[in-house]
Backbone as numpy.savetxt, mean C-alpha at the origin, in Angstrom:
# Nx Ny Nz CAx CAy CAz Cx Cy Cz
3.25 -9.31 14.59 3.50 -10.06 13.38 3.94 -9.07 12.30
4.91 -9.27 11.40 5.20 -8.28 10.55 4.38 -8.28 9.54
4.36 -7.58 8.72 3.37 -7.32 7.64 3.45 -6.62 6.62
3.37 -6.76 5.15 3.70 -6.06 4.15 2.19 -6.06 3.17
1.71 -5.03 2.67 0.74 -4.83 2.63 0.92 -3.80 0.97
0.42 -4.54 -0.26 0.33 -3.68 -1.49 -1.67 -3.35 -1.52
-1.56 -2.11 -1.11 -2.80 -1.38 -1.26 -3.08 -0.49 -2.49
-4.28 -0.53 -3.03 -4.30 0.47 -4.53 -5.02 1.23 -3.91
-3.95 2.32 -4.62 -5.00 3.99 -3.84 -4.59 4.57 -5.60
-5.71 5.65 -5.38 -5.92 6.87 -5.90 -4.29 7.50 -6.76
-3.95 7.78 -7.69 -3.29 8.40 -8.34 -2.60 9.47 -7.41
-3.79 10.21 -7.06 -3.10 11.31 -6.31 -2.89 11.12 -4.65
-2.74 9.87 -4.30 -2.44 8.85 -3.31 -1.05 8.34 -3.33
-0.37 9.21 -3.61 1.42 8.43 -3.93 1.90 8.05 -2.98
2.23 7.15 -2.43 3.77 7.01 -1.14 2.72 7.46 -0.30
1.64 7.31 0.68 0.93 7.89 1.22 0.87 9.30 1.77
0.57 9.87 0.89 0.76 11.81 0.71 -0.29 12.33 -0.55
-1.39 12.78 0.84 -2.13 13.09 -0.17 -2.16 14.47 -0.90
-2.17 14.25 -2.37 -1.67 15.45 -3.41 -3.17 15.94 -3.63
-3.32 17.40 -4.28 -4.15 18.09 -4.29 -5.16 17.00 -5.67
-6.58 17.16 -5.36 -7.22 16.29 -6.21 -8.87 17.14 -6.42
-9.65 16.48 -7.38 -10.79 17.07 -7.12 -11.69 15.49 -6.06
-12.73 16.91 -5.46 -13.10 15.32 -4.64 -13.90 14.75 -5.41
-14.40 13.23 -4.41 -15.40 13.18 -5.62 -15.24 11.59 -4.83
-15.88 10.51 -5.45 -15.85 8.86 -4.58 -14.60 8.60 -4.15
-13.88 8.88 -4.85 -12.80 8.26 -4.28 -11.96 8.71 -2.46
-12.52 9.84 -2.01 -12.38 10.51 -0.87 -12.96 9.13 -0.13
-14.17 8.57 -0.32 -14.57 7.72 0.47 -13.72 6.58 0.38
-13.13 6.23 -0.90 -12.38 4.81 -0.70 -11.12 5.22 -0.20
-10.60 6.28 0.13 -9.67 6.99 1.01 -9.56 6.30 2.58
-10.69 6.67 3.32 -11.60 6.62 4.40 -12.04 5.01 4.70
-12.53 4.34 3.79 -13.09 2.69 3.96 -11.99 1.86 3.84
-11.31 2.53 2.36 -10.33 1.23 2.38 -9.13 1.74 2.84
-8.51 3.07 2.35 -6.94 2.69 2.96 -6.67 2.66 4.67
-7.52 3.62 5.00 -7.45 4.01 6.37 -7.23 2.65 7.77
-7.92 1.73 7.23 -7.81 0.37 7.83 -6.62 -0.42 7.76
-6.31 -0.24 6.57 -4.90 -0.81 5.95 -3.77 -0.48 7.08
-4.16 1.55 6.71 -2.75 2.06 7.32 -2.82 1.93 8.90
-4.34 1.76 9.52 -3.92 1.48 11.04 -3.92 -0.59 11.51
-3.90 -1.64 10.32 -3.36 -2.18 10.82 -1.64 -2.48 10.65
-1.25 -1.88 9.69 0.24 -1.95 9.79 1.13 -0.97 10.85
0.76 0.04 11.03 1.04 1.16 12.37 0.57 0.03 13.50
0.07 -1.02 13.54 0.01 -1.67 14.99 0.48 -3.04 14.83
1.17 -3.27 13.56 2.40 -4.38 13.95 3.69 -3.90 14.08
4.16 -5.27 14.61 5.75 -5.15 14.70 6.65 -4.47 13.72
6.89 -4.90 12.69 7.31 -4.71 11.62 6.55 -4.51 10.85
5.77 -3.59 10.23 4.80 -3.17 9.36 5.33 -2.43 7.99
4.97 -2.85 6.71 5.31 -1.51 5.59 3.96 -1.61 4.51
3.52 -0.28 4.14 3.27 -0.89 3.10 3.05 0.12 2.03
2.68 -0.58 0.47 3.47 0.16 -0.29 2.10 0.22 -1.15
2.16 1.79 -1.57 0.98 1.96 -2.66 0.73 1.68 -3.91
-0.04 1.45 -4.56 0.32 1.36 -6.25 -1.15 1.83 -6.58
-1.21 2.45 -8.14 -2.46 2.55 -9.04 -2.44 1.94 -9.86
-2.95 0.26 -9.26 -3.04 -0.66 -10.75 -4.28 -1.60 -10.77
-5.11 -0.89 -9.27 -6.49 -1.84 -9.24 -6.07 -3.30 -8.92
-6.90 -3.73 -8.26 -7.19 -5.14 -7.76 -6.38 -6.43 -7.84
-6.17 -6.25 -8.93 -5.29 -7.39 -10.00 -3.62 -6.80 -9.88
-3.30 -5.98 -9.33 -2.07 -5.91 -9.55 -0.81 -6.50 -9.23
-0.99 -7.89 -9.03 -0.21 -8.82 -9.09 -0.03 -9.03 -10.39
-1.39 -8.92 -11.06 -0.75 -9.83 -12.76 0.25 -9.04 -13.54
0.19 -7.57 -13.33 0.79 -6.53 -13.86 2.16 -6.21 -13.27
2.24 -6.13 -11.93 3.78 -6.19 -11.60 4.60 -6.94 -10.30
4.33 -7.85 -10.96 4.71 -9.74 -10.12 6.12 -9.05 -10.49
6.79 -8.62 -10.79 8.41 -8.20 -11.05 8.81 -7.77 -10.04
8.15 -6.46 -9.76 8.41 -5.52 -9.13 8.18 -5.69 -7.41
6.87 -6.25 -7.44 6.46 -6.66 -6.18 7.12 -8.09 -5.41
7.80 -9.04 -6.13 8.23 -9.86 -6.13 9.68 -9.43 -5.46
10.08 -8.08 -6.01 11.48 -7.75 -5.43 11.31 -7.18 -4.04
9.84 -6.06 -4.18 9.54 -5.61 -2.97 9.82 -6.64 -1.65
9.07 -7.83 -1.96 8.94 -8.82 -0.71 10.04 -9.42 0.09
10.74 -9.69 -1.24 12.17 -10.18 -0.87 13.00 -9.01 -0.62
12.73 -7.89 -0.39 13.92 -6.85 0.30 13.01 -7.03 1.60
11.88 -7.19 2.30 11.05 -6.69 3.34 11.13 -8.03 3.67
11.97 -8.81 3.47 12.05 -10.15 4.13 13.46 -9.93 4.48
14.08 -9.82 3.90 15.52 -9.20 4.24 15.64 -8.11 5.05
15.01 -7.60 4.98 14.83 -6.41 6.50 14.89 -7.04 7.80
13.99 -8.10 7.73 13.84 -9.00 9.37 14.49 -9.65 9.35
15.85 -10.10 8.70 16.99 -10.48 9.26 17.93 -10.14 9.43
18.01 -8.49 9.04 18.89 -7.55 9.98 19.16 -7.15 11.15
């Protein structure tokens, strides 16, 4: 099944590449939350997904942006 997936990571979590940080909790939400994310999209068909630092809600903040995301990653699977 394809799958597109907006996950909030860490600042120093960009594009999934992790940049030098101090540790500290967020190593664990590294580990709990993205880690699951990134191995169920690595085991679909068509899988992407895209990071942001805007917390939970970040639909209300960039419905623009993400709105364009979807519709290019829908347009992908009919190439």
């Amino acid at each position: 099944m394809p799958t597109l997936q907006f996950v909030d990571a860490p600042e120093w979590y960009k594009n999934g590449i992790e940049e030098p940080h101090e540790p500290g909790n967020r190593d664990e939400e590294l580990t709990t939350w993205i880690k699951p994310h990134q191995e169920y999209v690595a085991a679909s068909r068509h899988g992407k997904l895209i990071y942001r630092s805007r917390g939970h809600v970040m639909h209300h903040y960039d419905y623009v942006e993400m709105a364009g995301e979807i519709k290019a990653f829908i347009a992908e699977l009919w190439d």
